[in-house]
PyMOL Python script that loads the backbone (N, CA, C, O; Angstrom):
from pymol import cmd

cmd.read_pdbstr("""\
ATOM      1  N   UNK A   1       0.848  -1.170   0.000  1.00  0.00           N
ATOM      2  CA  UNK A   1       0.000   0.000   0.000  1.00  0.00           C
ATOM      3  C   UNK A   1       0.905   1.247   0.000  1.00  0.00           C
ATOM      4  O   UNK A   1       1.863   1.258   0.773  1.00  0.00           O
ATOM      5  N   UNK A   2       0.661   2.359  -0.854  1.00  0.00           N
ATOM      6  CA  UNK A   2       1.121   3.307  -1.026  1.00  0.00           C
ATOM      7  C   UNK A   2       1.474   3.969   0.403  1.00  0.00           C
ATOM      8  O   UNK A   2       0.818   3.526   1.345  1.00  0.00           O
ATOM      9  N   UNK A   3       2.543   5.098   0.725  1.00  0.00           N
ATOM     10  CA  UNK A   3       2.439   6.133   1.454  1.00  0.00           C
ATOM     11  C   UNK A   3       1.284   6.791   1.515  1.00  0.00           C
ATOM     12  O   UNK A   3       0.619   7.017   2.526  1.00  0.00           O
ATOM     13  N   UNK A   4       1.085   7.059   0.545  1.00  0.00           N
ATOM     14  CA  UNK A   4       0.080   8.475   0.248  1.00  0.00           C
ATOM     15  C   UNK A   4      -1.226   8.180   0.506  1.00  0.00           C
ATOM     16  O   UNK A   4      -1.990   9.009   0.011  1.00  0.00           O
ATOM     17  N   UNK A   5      -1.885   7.084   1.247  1.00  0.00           N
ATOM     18  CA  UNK A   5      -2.832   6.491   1.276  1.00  0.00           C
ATOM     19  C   UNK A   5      -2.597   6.629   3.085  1.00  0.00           C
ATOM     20  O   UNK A   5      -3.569   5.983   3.476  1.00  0.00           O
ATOM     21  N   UNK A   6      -2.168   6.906   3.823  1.00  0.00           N
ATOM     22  CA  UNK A   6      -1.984   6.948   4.973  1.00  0.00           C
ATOM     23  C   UNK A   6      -1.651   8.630   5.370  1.00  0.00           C
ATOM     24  O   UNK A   6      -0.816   9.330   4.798  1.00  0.00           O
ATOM     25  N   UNK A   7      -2.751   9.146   6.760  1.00  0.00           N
ATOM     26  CA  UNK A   7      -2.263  10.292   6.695  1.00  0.00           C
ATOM     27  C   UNK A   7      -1.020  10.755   7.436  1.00  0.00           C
ATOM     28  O   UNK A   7      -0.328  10.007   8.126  1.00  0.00           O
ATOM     29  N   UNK A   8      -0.734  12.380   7.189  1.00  0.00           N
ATOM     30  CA  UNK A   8       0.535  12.563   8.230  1.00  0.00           C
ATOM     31  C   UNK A   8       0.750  11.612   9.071  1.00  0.00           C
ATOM     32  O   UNK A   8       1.572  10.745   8.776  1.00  0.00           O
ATOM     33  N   UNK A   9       0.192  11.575  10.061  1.00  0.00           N
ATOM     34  CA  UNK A   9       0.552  11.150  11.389  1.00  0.00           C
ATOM     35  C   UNK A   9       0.669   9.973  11.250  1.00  0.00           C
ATOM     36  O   UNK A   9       1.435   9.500  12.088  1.00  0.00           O
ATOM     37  N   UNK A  10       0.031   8.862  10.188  1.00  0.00           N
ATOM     38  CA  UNK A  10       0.124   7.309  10.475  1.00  0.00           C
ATOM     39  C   UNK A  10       1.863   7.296   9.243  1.00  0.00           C
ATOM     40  O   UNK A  10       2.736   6.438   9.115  1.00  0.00           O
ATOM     41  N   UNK A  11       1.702   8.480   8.676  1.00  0.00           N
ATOM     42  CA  UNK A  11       3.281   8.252   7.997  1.00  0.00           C
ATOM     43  C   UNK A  11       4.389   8.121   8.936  1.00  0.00           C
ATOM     44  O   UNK A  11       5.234   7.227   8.903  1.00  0.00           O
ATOM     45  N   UNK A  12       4.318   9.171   9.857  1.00  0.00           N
ATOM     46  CA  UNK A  12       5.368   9.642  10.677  1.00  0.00           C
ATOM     47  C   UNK A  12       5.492   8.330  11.882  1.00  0.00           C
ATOM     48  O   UNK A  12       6.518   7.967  12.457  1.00  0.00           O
ATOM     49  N   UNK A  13       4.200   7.821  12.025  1.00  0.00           N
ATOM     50  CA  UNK A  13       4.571   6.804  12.862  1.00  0.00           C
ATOM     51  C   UNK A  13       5.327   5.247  11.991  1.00  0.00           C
ATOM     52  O   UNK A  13       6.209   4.624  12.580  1.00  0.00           O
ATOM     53  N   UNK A  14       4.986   4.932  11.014  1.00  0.00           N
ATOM     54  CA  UNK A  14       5.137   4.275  10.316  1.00  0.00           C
ATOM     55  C   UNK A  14       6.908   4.801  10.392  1.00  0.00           C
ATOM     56  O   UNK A  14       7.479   3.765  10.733  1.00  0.00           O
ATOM     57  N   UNK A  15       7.627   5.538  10.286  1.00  0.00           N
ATOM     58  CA  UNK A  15       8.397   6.159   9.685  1.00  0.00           C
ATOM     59  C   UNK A  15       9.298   5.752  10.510  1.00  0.00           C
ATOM     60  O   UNK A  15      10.291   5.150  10.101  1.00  0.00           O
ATOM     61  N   UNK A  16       9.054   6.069  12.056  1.00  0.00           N
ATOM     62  CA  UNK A  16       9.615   6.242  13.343  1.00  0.00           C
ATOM     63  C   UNK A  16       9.670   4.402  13.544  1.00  0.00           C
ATOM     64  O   UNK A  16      10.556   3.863  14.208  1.00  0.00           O
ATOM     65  N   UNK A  17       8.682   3.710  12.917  1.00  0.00           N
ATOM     66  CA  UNK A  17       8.942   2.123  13.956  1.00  0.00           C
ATOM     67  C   UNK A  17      10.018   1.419  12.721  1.00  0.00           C
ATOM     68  O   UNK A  17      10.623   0.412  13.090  1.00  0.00           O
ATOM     69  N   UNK A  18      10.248   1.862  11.419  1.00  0.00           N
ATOM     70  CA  UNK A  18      10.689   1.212  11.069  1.00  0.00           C
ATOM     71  C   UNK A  18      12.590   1.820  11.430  1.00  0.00           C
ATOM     72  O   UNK A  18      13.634   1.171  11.366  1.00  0.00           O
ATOM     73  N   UNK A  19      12.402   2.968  11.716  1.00  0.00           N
ATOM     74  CA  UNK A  19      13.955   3.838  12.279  1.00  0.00           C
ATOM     75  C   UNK A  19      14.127   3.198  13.404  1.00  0.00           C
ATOM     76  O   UNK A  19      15.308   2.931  13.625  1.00  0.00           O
ATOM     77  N   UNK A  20      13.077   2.716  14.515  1.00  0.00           N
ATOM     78  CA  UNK A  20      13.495   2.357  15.545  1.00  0.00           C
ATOM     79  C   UNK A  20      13.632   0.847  15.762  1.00  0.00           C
ATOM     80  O   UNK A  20      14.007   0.383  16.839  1.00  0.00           O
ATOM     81  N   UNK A  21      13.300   0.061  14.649  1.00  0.00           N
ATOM     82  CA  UNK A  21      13.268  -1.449  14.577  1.00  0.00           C
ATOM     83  C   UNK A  21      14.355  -2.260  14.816  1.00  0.00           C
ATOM     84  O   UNK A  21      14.224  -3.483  14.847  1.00  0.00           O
ATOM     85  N   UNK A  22      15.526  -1.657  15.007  1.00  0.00           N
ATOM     86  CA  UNK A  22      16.626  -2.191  15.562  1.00  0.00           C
ATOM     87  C   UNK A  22      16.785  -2.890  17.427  1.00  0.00           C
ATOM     88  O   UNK A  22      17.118  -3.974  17.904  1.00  0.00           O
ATOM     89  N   UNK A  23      16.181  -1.105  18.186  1.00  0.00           N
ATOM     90  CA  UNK A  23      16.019  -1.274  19.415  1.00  0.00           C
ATOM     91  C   UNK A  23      14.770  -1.846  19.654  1.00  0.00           C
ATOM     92  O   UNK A  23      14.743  -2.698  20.542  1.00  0.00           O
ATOM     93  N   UNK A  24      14.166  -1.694  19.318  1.00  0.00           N
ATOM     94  CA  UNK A  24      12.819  -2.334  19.516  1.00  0.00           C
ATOM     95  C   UNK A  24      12.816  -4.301  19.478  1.00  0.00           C
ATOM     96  O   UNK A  24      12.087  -5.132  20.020  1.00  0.00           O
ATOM     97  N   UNK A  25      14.144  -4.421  18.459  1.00  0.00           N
ATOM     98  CA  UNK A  25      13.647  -5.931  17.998  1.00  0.00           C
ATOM     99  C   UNK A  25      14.843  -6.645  19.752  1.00  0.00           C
ATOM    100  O   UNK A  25      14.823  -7.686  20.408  1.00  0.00           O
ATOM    101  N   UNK A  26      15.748  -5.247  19.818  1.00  0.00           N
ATOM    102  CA  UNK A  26      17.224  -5.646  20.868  1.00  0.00           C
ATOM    103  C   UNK A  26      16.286  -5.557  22.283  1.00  0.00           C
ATOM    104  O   UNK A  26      16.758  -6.185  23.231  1.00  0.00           O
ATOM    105  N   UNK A  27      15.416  -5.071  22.448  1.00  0.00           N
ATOM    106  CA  UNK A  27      14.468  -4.544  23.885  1.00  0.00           C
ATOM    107  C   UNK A  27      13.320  -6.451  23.916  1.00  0.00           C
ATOM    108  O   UNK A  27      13.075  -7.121  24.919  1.00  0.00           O
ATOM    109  N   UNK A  28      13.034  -6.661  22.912  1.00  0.00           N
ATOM    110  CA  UNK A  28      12.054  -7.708  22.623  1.00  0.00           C
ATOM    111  C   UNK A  28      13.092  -8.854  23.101  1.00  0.00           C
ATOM    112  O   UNK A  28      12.859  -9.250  24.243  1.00  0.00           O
ATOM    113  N   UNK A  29      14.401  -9.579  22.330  1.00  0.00           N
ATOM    114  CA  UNK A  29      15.208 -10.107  22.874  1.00  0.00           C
ATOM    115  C   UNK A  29      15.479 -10.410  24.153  1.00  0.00           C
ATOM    116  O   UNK A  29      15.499 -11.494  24.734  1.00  0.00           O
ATOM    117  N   UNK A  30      15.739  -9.021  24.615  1.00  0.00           N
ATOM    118  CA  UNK A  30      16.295  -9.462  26.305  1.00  0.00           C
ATOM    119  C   UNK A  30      14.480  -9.458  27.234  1.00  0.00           C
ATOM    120  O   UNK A  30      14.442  -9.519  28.463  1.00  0.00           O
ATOM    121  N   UNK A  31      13.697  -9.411  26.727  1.00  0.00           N
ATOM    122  CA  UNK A  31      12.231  -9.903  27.509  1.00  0.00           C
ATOM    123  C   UNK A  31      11.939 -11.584  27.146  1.00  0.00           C
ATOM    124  O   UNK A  31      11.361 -12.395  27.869  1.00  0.00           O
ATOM    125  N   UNK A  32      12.562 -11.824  25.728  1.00  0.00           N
ATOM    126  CA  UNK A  32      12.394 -13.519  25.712  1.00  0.00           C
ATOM    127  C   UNK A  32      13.046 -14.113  26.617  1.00  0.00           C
ATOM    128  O   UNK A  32      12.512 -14.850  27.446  1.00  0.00           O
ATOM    129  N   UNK A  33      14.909 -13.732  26.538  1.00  0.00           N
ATOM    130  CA  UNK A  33      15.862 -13.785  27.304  1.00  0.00           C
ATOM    131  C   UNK A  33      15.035 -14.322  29.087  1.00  0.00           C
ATOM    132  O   UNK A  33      15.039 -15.426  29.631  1.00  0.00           O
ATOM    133  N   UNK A  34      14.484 -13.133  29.499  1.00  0.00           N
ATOM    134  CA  UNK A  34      13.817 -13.441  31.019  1.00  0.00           C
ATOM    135  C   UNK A  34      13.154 -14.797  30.836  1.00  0.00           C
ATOM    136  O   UNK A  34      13.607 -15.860  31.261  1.00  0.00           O
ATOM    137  N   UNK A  35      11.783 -14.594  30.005  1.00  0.00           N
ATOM    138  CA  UNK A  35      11.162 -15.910  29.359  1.00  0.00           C
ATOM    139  C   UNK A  35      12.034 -17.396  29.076  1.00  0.00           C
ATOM    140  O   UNK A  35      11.384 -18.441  29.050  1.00  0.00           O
ATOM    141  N   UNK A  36      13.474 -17.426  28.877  1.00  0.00           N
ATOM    142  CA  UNK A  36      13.575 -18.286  28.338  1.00  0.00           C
ATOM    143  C   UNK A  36      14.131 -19.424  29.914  1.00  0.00           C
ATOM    144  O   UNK A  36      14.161 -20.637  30.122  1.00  0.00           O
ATOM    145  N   UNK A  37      14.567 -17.903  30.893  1.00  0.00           N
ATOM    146  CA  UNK A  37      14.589 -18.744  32.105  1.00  0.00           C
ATOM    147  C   UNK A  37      13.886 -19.076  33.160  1.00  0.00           C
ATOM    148  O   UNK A  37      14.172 -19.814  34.103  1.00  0.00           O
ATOM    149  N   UNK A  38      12.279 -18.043  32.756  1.00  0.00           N
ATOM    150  CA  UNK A  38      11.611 -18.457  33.652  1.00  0.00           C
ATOM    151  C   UNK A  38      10.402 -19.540  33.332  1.00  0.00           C
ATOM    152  O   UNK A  38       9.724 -20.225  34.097  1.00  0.00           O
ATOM    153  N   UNK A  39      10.408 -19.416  31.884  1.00  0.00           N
ATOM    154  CA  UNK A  39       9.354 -20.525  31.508  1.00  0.00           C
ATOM    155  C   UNK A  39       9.780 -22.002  31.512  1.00  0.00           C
ATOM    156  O   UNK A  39      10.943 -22.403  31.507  1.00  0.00           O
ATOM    157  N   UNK A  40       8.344 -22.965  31.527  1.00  0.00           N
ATOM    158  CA  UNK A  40       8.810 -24.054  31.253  1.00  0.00           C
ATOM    159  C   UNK A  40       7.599 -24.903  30.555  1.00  0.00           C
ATOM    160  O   UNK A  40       6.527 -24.328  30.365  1.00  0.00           O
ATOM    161  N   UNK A  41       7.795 -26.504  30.107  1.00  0.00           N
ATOM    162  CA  UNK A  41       7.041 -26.788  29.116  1.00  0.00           C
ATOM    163  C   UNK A  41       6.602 -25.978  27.360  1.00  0.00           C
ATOM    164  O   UNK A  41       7.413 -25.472  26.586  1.00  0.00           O
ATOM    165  N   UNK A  42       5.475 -26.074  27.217  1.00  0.00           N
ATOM    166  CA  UNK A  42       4.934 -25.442  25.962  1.00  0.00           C
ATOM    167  C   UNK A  42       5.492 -23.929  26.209  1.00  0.00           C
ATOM    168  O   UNK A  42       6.067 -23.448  25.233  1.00  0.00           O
ATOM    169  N   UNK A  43       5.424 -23.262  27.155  1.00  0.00           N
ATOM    170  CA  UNK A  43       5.729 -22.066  26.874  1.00  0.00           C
ATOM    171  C   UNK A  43       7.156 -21.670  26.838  1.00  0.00           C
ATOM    172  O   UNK A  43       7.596 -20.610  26.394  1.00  0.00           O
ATOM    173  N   UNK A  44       7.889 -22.740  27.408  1.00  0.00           N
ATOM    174  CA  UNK A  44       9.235 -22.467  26.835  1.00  0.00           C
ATOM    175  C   UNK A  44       9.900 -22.777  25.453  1.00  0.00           C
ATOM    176  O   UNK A  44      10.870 -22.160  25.013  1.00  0.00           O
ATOM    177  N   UNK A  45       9.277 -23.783  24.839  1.00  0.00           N
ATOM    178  CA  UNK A  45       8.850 -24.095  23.582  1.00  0.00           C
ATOM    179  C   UNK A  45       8.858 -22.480  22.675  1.00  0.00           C
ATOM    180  O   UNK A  45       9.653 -21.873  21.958  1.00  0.00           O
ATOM    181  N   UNK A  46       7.501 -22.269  23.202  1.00  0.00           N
ATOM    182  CA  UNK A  46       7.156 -20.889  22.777  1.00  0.00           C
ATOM    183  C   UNK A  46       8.151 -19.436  22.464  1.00  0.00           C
ATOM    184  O   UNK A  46       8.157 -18.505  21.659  1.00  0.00           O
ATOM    185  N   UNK A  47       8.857 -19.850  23.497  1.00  0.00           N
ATOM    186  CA  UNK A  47       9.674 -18.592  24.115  1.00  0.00           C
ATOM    187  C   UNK A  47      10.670 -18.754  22.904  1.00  0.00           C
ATOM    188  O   UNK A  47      10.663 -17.806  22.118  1.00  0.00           O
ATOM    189  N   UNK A  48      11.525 -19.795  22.624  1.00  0.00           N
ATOM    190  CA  UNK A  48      12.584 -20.054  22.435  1.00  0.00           C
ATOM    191  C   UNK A  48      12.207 -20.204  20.506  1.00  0.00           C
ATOM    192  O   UNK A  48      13.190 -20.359  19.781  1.00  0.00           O
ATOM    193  N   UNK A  49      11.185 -20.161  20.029  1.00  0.00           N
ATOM    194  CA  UNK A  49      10.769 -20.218  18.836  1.00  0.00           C
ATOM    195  C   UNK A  49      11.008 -18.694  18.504  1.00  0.00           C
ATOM    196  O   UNK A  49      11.751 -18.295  17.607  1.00  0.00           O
ATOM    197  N   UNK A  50      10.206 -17.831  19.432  1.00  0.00           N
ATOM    198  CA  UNK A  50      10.083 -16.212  19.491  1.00  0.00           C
ATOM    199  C   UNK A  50      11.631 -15.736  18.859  1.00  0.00           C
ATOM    200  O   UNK A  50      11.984 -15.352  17.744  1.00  0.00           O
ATOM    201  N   UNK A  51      12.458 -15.998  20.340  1.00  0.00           N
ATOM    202  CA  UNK A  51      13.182 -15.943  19.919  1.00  0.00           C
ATOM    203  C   UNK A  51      14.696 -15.552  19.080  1.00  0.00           C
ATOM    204  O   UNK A  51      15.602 -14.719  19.067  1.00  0.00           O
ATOM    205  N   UNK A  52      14.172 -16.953  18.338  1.00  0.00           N
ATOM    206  CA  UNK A  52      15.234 -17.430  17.286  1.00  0.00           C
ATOM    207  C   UNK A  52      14.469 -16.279  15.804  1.00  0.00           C
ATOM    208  O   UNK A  52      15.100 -15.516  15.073  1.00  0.00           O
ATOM    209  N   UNK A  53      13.013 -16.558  15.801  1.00  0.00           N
ATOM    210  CA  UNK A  53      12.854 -15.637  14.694  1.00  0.00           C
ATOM    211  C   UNK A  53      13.030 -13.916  15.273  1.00  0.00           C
ATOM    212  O   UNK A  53      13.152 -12.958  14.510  1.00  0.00           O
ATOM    213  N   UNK A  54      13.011 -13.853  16.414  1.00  0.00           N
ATOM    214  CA  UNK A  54      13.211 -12.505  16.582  1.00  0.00           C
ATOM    215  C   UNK A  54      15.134 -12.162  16.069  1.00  0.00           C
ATOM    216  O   UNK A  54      15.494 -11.395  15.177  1.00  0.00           O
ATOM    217  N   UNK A  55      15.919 -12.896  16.849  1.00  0.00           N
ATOM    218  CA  UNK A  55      16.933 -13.215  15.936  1.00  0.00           C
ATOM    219  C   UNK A  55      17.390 -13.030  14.732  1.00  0.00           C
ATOM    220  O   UNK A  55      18.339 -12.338  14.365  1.00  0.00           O
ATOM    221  N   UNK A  56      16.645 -13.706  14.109  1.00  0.00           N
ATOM    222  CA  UNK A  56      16.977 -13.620  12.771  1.00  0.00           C
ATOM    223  C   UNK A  56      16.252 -12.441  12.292  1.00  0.00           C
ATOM    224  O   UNK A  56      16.958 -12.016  11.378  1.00  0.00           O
ATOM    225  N   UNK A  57      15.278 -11.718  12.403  1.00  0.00           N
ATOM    226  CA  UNK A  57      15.045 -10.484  11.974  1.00  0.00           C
ATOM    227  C   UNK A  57      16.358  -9.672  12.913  1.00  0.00           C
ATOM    228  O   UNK A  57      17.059  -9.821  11.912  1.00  0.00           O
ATOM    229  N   UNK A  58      16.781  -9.354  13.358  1.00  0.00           N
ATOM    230  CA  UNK A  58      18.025  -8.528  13.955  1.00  0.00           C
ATOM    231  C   UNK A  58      18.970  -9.033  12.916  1.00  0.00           C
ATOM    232  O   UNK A  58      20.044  -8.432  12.895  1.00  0.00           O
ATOM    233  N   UNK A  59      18.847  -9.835  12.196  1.00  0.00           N
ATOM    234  CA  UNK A  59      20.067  -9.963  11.582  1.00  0.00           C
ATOM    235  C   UNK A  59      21.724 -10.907  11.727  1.00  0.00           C
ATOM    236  O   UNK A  59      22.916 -10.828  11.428  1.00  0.00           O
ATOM    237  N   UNK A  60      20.772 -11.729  12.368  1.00  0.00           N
ATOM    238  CA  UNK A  60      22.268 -12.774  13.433  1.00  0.00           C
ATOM    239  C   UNK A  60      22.245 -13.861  12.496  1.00  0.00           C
ATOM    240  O   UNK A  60      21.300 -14.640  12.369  1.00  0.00           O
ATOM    241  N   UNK A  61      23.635 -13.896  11.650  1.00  0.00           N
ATOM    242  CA  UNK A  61      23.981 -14.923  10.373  1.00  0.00           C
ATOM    243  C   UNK A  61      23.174 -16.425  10.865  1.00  0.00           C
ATOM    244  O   UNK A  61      22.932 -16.678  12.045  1.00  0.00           O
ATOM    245  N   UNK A  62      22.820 -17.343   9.705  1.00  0.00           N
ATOM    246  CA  UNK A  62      22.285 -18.453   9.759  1.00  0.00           C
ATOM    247  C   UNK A  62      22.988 -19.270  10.654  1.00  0.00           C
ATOM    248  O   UNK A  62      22.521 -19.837  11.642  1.00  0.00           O
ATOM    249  N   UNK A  63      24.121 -19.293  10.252  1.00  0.00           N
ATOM    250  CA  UNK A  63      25.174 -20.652  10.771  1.00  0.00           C
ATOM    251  C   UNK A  63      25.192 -20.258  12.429  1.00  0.00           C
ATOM    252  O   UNK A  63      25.229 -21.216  13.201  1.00  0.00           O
ATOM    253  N   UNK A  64      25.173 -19.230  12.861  1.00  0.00           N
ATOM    254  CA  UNK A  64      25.133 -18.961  14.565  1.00  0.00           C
ATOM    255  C   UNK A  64      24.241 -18.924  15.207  1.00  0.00           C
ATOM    256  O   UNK A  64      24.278 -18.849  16.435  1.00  0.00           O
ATOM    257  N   UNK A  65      22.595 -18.997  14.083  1.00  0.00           N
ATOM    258  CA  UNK A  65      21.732 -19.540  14.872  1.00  0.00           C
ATOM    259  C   UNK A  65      21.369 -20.667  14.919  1.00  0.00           C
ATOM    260  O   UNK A  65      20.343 -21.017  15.502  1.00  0.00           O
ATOM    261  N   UNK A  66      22.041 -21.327  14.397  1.00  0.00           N
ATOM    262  CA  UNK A  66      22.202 -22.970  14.025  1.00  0.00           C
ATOM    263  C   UNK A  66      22.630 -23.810  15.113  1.00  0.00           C
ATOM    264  O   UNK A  66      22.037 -24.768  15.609  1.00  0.00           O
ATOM    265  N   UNK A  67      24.022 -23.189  15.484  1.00  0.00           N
ATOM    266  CA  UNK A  67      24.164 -23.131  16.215  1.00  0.00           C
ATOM    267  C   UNK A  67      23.683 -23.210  18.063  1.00  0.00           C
ATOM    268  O   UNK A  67      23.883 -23.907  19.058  1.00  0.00           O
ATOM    269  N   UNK A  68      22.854 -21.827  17.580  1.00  0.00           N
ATOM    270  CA  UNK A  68      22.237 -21.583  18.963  1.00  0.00           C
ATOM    271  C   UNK A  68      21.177 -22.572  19.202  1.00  0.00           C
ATOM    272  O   UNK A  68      21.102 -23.153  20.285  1.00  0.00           O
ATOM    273  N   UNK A  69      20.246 -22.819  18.113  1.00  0.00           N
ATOM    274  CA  UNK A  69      19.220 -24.017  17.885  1.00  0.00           C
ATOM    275  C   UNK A  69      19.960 -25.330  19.031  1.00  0.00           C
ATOM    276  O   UNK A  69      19.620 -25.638  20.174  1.00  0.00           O
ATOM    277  N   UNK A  70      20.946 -25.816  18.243  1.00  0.00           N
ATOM    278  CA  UNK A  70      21.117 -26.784  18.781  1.00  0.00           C
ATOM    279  C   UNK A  70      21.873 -26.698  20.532  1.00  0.00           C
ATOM    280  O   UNK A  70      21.740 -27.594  21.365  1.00  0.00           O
ATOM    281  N   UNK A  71      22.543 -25.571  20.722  1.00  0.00           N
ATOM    282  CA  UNK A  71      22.927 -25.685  22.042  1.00  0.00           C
ATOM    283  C   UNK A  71      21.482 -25.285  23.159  1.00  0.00           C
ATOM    284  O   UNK A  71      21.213 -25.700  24.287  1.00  0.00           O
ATOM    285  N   UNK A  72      20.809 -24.365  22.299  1.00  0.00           N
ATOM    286  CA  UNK A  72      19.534 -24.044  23.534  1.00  0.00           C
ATOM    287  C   UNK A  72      19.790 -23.999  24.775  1.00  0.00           C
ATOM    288  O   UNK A  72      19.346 -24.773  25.624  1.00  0.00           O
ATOM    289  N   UNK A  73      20.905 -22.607  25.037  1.00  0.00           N
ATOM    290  CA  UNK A  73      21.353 -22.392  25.982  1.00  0.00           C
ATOM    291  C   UNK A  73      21.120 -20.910  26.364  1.00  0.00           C
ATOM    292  O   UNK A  73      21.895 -20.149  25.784  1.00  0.00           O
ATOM    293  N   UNK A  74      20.263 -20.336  27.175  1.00  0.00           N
ATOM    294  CA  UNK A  74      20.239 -19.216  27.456  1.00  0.00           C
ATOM    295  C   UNK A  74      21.351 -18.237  27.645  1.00  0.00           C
ATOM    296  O   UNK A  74      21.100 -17.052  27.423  1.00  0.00           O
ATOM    297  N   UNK A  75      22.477 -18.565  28.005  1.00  0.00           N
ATOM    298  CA  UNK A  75      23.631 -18.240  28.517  1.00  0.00           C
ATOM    299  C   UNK A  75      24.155 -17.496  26.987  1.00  0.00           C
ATOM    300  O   UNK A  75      24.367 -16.313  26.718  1.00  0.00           O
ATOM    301  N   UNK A  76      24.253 -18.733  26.158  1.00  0.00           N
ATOM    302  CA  UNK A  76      25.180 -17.776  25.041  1.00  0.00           C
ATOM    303  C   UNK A  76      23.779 -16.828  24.202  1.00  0.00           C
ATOM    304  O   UNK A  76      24.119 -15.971  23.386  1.00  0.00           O
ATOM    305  N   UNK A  77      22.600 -17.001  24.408  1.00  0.00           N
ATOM    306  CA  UNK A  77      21.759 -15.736  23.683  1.00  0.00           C
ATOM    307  C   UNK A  77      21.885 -14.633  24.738  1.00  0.00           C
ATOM    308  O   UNK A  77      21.287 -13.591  24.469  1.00  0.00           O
ATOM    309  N   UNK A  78      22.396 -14.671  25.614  1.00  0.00           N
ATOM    310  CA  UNK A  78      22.429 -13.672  27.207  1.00  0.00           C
ATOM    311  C   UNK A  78      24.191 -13.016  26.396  1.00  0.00           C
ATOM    312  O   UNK A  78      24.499 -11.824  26.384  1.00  0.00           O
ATOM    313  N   UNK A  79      24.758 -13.744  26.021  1.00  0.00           N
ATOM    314  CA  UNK A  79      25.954 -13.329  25.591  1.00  0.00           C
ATOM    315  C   UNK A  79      26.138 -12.489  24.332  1.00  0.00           C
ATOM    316  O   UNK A  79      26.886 -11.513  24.272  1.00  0.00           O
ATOM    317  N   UNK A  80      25.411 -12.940  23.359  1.00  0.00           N
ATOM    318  CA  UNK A  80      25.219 -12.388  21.822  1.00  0.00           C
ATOM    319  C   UNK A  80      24.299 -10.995  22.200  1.00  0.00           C
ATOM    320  O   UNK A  80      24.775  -9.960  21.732  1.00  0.00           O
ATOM    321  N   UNK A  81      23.104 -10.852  22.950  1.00  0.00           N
ATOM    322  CA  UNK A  81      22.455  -9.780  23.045  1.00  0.00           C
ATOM    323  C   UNK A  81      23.357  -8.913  24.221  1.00  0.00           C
ATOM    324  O   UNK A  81      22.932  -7.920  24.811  1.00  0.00           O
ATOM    325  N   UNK A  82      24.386  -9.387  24.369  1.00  0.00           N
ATOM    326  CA  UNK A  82      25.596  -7.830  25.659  1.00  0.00           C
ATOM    327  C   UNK A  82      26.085  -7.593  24.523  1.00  0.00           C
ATOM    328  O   UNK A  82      26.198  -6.431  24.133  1.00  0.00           O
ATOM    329  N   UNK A  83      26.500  -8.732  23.711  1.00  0.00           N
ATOM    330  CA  UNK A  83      27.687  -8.011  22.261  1.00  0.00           C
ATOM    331  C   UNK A  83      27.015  -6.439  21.286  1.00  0.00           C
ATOM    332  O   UNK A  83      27.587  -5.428  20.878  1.00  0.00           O
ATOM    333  N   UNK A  84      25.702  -6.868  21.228  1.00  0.00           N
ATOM    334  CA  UNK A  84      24.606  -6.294  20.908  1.00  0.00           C
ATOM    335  C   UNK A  84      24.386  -5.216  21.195  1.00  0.00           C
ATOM    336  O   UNK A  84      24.106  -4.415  20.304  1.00  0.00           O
ATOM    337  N   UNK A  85      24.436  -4.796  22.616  1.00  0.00           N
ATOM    338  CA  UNK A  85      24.202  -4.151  22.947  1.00  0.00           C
ATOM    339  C   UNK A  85      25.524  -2.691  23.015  1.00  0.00           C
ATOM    340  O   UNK A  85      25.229  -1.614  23.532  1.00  0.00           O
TER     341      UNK A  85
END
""", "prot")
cmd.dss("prot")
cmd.show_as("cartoon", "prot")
cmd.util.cbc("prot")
cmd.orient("prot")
């Protein structure tokens, strides 16, 4: 859908989440992060799906989340999101 089909204000917001989609996706991270040590069962399941695709929208190469997949260790996503930061 066009810009121009949205007024001022839904531009400017539009404008602002995609400028701020970096911190926003790094702020989302470290709330799974909590999730990934306080949940358990299905919702840790849950947590840890979140995530990996939240992850990969930030931009964290395939092979290191491949990686992370298979270790499913809170510790080194606690480590990659300080580098991050």
């Amino acid at each position: 859908m066009p810009m121009e089909n949205f007024s001022r204000y839904q531009q400017s917001v539009i404008k602002n989440f995609y400028k701020n989609r970096d911190a926003v996706s790094l702020q989302r991270a470290q709330e799974l992060l909590t999730e990934l040590y306080l949940a358990e069962g299905k919702k840790l399941e849950k947590a840890w799906d979140s995530m990996f695709t939240n992850l990969e929208r930030m931009g964290v190469p395939a092979d290191q989340l491949e990686h992370l997949r298979k270790e499913r260790n809170p510790e080194l996503i606690a480590k990659l999101i300080e580098k991050m930061l």
